[in-house]
matplotlib code that plots the C-alpha trace (Angstrom):
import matplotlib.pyplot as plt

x = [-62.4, -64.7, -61.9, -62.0, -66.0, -66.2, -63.1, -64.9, -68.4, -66.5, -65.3, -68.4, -70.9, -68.0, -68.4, -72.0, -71.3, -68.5, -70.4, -73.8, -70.9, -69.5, -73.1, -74.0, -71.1, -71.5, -75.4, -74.0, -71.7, -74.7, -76.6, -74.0, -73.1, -77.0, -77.1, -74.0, -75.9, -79.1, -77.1, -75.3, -78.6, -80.3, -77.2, -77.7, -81.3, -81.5, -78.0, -76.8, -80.1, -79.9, -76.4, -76.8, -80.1, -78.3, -75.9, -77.2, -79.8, -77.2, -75.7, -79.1, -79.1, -75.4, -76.1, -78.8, -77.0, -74.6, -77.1, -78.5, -74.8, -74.2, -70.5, -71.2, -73.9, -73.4, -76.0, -77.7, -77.6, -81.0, -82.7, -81.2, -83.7, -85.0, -82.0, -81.0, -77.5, -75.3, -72.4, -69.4, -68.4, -66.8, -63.9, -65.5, -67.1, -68.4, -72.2, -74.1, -77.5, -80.4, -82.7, -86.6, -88.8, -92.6, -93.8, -90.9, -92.7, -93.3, -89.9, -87.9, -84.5, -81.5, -77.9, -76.6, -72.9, -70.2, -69.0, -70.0, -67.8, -69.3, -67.7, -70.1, -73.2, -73.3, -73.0, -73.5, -76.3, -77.4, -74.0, -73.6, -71.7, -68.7, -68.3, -72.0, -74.3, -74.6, -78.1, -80.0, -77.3, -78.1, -77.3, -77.9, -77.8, -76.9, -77.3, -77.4, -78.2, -78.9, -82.9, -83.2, -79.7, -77.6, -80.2, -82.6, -82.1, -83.8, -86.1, -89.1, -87.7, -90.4, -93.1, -92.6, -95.6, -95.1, -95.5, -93.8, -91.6, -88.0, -86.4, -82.8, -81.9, -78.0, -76.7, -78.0, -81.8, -84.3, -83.9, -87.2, -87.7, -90.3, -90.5, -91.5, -90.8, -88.5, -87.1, -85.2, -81.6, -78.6, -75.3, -73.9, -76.4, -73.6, -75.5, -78.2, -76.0, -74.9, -75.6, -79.0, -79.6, -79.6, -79.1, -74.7, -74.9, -77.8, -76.7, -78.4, -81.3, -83.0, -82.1, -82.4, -81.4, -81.5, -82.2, -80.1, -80.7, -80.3, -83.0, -85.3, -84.9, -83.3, -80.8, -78.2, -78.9, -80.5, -80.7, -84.0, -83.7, -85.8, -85.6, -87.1, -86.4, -86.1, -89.8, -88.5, -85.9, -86.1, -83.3, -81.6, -82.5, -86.3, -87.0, -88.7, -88.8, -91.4, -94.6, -94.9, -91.9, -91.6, -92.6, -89.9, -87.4, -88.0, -88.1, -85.3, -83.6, -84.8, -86.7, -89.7]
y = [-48.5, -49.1, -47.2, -44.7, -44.2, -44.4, -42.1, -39.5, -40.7, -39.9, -36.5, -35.3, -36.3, -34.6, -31.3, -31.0, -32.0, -29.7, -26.7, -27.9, -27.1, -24.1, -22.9, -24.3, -22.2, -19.4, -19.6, -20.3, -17.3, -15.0, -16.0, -15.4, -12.0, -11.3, -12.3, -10.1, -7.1, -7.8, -7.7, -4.6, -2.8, -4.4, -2.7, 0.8, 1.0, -0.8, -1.7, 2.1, 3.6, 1.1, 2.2, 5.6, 5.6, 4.3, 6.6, 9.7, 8.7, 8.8, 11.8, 13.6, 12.2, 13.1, 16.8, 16.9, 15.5, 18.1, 20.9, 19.5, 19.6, 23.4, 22.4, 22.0, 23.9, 27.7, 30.4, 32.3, 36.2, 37.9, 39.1, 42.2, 44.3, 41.1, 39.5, 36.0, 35.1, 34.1, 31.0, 31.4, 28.4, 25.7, 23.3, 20.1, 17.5, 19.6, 18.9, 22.5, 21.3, 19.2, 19.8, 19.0, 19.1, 18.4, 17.5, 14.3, 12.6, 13.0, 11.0, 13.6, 14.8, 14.6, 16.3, 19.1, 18.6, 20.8, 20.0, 18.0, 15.3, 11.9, 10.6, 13.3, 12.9, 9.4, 8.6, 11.7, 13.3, 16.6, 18.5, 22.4, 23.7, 25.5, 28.8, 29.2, 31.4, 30.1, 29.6, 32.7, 35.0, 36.8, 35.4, 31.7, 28.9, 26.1, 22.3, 19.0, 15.6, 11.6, 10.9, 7.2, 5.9, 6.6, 7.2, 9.1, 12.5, 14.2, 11.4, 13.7, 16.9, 17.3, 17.0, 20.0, 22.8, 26.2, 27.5, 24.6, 25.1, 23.8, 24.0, 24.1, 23.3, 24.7, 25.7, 29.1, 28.3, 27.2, 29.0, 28.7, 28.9, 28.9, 26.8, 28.8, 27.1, 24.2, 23.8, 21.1, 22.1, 20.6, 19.8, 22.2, 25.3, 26.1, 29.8, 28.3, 28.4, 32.5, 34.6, 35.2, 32.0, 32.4, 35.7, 36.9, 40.2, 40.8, 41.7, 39.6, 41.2, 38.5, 35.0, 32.1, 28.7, 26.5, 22.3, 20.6, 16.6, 14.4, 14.0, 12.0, 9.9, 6.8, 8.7, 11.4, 13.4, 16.3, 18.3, 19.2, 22.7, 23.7, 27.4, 29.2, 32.1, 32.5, 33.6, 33.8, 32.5, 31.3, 31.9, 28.8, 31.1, 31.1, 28.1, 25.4, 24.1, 25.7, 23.8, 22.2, 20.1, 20.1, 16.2, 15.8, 17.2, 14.9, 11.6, 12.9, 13.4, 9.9, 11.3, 9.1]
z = [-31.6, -28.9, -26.2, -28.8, -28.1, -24.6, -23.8, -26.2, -24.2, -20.9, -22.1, -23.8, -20.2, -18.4, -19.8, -18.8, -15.3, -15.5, -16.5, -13.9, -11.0, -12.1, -12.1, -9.0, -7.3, -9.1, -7.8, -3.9, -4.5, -5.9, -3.1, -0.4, -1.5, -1.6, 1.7, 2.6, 1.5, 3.1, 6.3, 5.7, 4.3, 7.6, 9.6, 7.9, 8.8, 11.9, 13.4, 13.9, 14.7, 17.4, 18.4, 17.8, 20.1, 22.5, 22.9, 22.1, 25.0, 27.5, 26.5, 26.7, 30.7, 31.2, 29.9, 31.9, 34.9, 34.5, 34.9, 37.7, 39.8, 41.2, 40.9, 37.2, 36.5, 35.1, 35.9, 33.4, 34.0, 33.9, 30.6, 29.8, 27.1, 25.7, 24.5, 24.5, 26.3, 23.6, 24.6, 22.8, 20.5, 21.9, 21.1, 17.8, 19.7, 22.7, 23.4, 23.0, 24.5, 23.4, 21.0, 21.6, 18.5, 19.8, 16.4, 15.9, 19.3, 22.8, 23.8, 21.2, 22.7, 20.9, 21.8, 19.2, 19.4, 17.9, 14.3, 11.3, 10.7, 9.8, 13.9, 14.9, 12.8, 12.8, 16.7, 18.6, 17.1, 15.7, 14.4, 14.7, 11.8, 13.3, 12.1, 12.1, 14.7, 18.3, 19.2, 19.8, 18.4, 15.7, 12.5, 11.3, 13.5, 11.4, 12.2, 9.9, 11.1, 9.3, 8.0, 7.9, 9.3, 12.6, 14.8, 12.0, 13.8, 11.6, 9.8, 10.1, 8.9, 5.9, 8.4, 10.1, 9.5, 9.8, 13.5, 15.0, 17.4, 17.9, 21.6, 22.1, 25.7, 26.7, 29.9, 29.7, 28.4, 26.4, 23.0, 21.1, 17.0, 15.5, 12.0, 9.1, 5.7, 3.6, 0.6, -1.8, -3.0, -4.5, -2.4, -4.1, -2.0, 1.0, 0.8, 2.8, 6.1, 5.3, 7.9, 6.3, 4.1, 0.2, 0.4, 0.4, 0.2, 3.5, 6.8, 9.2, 11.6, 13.1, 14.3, 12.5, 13.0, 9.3, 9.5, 6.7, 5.9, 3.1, 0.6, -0.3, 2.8, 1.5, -0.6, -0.6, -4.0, -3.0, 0.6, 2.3, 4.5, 7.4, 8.4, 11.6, 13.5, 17.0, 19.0, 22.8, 24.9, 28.8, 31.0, 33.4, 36.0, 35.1, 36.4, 34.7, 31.3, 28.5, 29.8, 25.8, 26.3, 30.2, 29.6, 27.3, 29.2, 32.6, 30.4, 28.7, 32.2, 33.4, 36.0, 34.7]

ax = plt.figure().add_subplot(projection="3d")
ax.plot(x, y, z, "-o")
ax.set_aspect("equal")
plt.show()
């Protein structure tokens, strides 16, 4: 009788030692896969910004290497009655230019690359979406680029105020837009990168070049749209950069 009790003693203290482990590794496993997450979150916001930094840095130098070589470099004509030299549009992946936005920072240069896949957005920069206007053509210029991951290309995109400018650097020029207004849409709103955004049935008159991001910055539900129209453009052949962003330009170059 005695067995009897300390068999059924045995069993009855080895269920609660029984179910103190199970917790306990249940707990280790909570706490790994927390851990697991805090390093891929940690990644998202600082691991590819890093990366994507990095290389989108030395593509700025290499495009601007390139200009610099008179084997490489392609002259702009002359401004004929006012109009912009328009590029034709190149093969996905091609680097168009760089884009210098004075209001993101003094040290602001960031390449605009052909197409919108996520290989292009989330390494090489600002995308052009193919099919779209080439900058200073008339028509809609139409780019897209991350907020707060992948090198945050466009993190300060609800910042901009109307009147500020946006440069885009290619081998013909500076094309300069001015910023005029934003707005909040749904996924869904393709019409924004139309010819003449939002609006189907207008035929386009002036030229306009539309900013798309993700919004708010930390998620992916909405889409926040930046629209400006083009103020002048500066020939290769002029010379120097627009004094605003001739700065920008030289550190971009790594002439500093």
């Amino acid at each position: 009788m005695l067995q009897l009790q300390d068999s059924a003693a045995r069993r009855f203290t080895r269920g609660p030692r029984t179910f103190r482990r199970t917790v306990l590794v249940l707990g280790e496993l909570l706490v790994t896969a927390g851990f697991i997450v805090f390093l891929f979150v940690l990644w998202q916001l600082w691991g590819t910004n890093m990366a994507a930094d990095a290389r989108q840095r030395e593509m700025v130098r290499e495009f601007s290497r390139n200009l610099a070589d008179p084997a490489a470099a392609v002259a702009a004509p002359a401004v004929v009655d006012g109009r912009p030299t328009v590029a034709a549009e190149p093969a996905t992946g091609t680097t168009l230019g760089v884009v210098y936005i004075p209001r993101f920072g003094a040290d602001y240069a960031r390449p605009l690359v052909q197409g919108t896949s996520p290989a292009i957005l989330d390494a090489l920069g600002i995308g052009h979406y193919e099919g779209t206007a080439m900058p200073g053509a008339v028509g809609n210029v139409a780019v897209a680029g991350h907020r707060q991951t992948h090198g945050a290309v466009l993190d300060n995109i609800d910042e901009l105020v109307p009147g500020d400018r946006i440069y885009i650097q290619t081998r013909d020029g500076y094309y300069v837009y001015s910023f005029r207004n934003s707005e909040v849409v749904l996924p869904a709103r393709t019409d924004v990168l139309l010819p003449v955004p939002a609006q189907p049935d207008a035929a386009a008159t002036e030229r306009y070049l539309t900013m798309t991001s993700c919004n708010p910055r930390f998620g992916s539900q909405e889409r926040v749209i930046a629209y400006s129209v083009l103020e002048r453009w500066q020939p290769a052949s002029a010379g120097p950069p627009p004094a605003e962003i001739a700065g920008q330009v030289q550190r971009a170059a790594g002439e500093d």
